[in-house]
Backbone as a ProteinNet text record, in pm:
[ID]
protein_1_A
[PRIMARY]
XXXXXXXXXXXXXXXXXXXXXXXXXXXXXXXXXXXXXXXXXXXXXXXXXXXXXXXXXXXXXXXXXXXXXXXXXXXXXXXXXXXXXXXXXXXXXXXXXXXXXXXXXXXXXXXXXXXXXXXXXXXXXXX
[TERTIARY]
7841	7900.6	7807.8	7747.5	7636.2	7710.2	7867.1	7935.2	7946.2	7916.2	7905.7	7839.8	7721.7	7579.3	7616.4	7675.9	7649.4	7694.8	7646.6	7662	7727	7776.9	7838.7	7816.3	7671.7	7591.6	7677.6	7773.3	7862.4	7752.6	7734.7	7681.8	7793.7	7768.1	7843.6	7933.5	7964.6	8080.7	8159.4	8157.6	8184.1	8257.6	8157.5	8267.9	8378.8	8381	8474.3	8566.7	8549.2	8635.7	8739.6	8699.2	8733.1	8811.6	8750.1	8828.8	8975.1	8968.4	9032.8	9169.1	9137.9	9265.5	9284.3	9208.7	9330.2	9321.4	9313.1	9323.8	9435.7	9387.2	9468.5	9581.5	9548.3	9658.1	9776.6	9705.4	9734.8	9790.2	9681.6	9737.2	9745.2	9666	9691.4	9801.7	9917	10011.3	10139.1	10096.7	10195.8	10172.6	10075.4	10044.7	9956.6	9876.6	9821.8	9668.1	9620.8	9499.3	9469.1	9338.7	9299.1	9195.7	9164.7	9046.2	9070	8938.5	8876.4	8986.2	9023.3	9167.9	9306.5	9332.7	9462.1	9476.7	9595	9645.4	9698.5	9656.4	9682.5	9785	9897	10010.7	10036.6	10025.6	10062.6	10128.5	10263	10330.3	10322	10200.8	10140.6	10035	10034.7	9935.2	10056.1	9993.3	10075.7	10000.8	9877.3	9789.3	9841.3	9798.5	9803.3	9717.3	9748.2	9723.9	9662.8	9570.5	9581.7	9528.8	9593.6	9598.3	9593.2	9479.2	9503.4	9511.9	9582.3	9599.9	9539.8	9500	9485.5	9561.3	9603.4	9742.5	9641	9498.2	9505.3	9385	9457	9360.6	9395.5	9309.5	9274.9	9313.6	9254.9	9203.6	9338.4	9403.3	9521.1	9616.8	9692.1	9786.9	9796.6	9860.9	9890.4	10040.3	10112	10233.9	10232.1	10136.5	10131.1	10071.8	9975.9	9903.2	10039.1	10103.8	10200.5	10250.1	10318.4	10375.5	10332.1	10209.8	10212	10311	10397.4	10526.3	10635.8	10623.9	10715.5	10648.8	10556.9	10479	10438.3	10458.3	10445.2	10510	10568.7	10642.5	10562.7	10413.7	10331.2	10321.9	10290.6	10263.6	10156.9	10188.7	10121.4	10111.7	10015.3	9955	9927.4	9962.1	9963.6	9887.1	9773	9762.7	9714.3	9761.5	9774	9693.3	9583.9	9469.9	9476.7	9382.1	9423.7	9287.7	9246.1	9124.2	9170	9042.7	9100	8989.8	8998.1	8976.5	8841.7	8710	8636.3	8638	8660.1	8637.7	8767	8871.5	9012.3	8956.4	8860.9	8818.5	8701.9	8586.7	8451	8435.9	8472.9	8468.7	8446.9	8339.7	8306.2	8401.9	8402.5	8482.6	8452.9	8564	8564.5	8527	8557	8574.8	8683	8639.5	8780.5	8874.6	8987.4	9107.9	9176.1	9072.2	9129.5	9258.6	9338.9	9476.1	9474.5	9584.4	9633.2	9738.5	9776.6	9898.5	9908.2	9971.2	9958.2	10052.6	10081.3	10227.6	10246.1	10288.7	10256.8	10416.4	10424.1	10560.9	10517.2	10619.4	10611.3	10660	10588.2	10680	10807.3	10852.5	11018.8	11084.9	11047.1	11119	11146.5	11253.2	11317.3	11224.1	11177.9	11168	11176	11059.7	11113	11047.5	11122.9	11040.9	10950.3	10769.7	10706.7	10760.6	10838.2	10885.9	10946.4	11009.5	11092.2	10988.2	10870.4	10814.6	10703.4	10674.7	10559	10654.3	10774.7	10895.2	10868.2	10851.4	10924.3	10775.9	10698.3	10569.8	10455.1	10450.8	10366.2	10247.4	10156.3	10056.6	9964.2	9864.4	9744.8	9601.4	9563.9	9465.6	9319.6	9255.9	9109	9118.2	8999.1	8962.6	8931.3
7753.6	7823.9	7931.8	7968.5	8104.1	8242.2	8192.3	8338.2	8324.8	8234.8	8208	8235.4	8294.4	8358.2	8534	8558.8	8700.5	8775.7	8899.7	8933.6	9052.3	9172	9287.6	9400.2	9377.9	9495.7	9564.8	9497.9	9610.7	9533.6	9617.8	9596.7	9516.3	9380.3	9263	9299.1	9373.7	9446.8	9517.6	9629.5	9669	9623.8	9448	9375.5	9338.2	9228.7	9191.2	9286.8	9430.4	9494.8	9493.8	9542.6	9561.2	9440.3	9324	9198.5	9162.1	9216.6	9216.4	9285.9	9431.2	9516.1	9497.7	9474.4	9406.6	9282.3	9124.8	9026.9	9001.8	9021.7	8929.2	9031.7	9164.7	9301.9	9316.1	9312.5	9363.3	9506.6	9583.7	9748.2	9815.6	9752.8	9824.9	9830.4	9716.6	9712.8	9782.3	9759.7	9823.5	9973.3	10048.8	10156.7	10230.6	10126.4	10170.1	10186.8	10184.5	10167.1	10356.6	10372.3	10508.1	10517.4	10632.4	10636.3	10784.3	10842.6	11025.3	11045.4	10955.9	11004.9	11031.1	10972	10970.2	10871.4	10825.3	10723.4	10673	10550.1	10510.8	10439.1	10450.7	10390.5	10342.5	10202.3	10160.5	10214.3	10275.2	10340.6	10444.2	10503.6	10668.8	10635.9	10480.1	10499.8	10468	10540.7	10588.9	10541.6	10484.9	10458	10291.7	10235.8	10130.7	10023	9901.6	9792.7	9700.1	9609.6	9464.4	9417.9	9336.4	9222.5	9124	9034.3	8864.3	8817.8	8663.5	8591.9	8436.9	8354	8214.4	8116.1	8011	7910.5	7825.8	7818.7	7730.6	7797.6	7948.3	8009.7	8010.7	8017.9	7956.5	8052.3	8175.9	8334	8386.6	8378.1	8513.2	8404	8330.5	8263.3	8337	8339.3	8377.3	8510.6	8412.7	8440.2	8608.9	8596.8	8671.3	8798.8	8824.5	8914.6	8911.3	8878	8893.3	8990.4	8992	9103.9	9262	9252.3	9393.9	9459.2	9371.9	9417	9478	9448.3	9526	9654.6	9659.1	9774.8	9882.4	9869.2	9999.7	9970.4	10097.7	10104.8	10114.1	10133.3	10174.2	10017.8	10057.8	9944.2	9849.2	9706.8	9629.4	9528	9462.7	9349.3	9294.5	9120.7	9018.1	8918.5	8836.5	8769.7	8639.8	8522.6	8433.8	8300.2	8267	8161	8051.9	7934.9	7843.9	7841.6	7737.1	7758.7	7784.1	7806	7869.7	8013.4	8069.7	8159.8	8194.7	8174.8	8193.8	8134.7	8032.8	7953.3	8001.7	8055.8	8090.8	8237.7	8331.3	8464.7	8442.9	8368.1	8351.1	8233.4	8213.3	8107.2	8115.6	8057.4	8093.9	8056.4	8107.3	8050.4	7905.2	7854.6	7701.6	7590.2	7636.6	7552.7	7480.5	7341.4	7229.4	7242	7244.8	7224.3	7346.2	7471.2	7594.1	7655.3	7738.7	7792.3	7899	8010.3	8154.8	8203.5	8235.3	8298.5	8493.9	8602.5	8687.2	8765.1	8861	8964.1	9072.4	9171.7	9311.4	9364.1	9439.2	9488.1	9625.8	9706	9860.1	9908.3	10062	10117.8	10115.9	10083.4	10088.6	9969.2	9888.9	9806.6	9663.1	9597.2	9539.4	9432.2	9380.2	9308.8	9176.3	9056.9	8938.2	8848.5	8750.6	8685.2	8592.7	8586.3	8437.2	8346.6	8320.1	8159	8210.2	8294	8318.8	8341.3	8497.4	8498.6	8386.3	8261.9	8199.3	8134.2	8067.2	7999.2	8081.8	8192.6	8260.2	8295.9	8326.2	8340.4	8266	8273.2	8161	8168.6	7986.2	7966.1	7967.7	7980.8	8001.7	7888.6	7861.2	7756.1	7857.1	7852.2	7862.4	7955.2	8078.2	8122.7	8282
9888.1	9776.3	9721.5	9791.1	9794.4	9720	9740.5	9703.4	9551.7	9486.1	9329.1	9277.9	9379.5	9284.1	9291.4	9387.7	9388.2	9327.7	9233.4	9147.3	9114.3	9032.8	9087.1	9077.1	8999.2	8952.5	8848.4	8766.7	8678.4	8568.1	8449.5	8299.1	8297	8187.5	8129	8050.4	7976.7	7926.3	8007.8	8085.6	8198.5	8259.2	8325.9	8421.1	8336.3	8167.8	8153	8107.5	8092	8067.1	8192.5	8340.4	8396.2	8446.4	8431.4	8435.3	8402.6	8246.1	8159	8161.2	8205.1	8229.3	8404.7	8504.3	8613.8	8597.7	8521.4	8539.9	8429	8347.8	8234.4	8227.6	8157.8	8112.4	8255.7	8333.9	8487.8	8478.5	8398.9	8417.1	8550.1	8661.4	8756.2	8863	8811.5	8849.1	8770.9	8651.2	8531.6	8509.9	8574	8593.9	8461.2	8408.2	8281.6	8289.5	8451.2	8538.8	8545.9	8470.1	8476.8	8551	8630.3	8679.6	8672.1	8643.2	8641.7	8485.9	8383.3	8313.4	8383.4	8481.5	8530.5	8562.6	8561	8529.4	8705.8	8776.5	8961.6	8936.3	9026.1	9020.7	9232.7	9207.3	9336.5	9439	9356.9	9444.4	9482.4	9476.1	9491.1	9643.9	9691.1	9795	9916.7	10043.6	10138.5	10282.8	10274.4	10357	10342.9	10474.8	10557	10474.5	10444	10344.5	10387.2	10372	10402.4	10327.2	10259.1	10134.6	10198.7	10099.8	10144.3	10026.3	10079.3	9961.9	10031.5	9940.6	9945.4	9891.9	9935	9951.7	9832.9	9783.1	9668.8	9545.1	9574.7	9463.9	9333.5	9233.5	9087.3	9039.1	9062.5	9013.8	9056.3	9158.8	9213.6	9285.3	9238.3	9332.3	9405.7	9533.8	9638.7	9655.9	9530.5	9541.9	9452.9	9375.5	9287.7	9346.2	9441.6	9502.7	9633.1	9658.6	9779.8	9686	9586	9476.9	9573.6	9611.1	9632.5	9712.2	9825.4	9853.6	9770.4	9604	9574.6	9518.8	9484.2	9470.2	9535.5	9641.2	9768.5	9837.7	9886.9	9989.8	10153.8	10102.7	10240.3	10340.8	10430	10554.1	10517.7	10525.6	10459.8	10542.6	10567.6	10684.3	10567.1	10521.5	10471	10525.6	10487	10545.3	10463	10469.4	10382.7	10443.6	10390.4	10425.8	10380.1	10428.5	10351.3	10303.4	10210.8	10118.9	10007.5	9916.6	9806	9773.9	9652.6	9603.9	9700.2	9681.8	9782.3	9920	9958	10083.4	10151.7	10120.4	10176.1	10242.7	10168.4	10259.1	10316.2	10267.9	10324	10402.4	10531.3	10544.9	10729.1	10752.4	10894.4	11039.5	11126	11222.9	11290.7	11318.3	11373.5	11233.9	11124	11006.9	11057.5	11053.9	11043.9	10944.6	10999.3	10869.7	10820.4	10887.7	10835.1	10917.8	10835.7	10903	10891.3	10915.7	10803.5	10867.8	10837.3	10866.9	10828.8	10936.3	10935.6	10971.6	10890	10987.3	10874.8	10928.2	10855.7	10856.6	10710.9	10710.1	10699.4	10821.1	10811.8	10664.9	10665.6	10567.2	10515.5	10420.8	10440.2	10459.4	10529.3	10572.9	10472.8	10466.9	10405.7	10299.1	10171.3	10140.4	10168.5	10191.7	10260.4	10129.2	10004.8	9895.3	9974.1	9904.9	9962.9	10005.8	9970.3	10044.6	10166.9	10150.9	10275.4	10436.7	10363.9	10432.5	10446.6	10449.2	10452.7	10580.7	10548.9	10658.1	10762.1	10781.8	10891.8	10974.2	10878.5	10966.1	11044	11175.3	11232.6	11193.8	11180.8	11130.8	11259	11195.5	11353.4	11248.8	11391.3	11341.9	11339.5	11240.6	11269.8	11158.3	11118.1	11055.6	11061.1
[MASK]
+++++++++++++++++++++++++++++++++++++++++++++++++++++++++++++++++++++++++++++++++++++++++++++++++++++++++++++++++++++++++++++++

């Protein structure tokens, strides 16, 4: 659990600010996320995605960071781990017990809700 020490170099105000407006506020989904004074809106990115999520995270359910499907329309590779919040992304190969599951929706293409897509997508063993 080495990944609990590392730190982010932001000043302590800083981080929980920044915490604060994408964790709790979630402006950067609601489009209230500024950077240079302008205001980033999800649906303004057009470049190729890959989001993960973890099946027992504390910090970002899974289901909730899958959301980014309705937020862009751009091409998005999903890929959904098991673990949780750290051990679900940091987690070395040939860990016992580990799974994930993976599959990417083109631009455009149809909306599938979590549940639906978790059913439909094959699980792969390992890490």
């Amino acid at each position: 659990m080495a990944w609990n020490a590392d730190v982010t170099r932001m000043p302590y105000r800083m981080h929980s600010e920044y915490l604060r407006r994408m964790c709790l506020d979630n402006d950067l989904a609601e489009g209230r996320y500024r950077a240079g004074g302008r205001p980033i809106a999800l649906a303004d990115i057009e470049v190729p995605m890959f989001v993960a999520g973890t099946v027992r995270d504390h910090v970002a359910p899974w289901s909730s960071v899958y959301k980014i499907h309705l937020l862009s329309d751009a091409e998005v590779t999903f890929a959904l781990t098991s673990g949780g919040h750290n051990a679900g992304v940091v987690s070395e190969p040939g860990h016992p017990g580990r799974s994930f599951q993976i599959a990417t929706r083109a631009g455009g293409e149809r909306y599938l809700d979590p549940q639906l897509w978790r059913a439909e997508t094959p699980m792969n063993d390992g890490s």
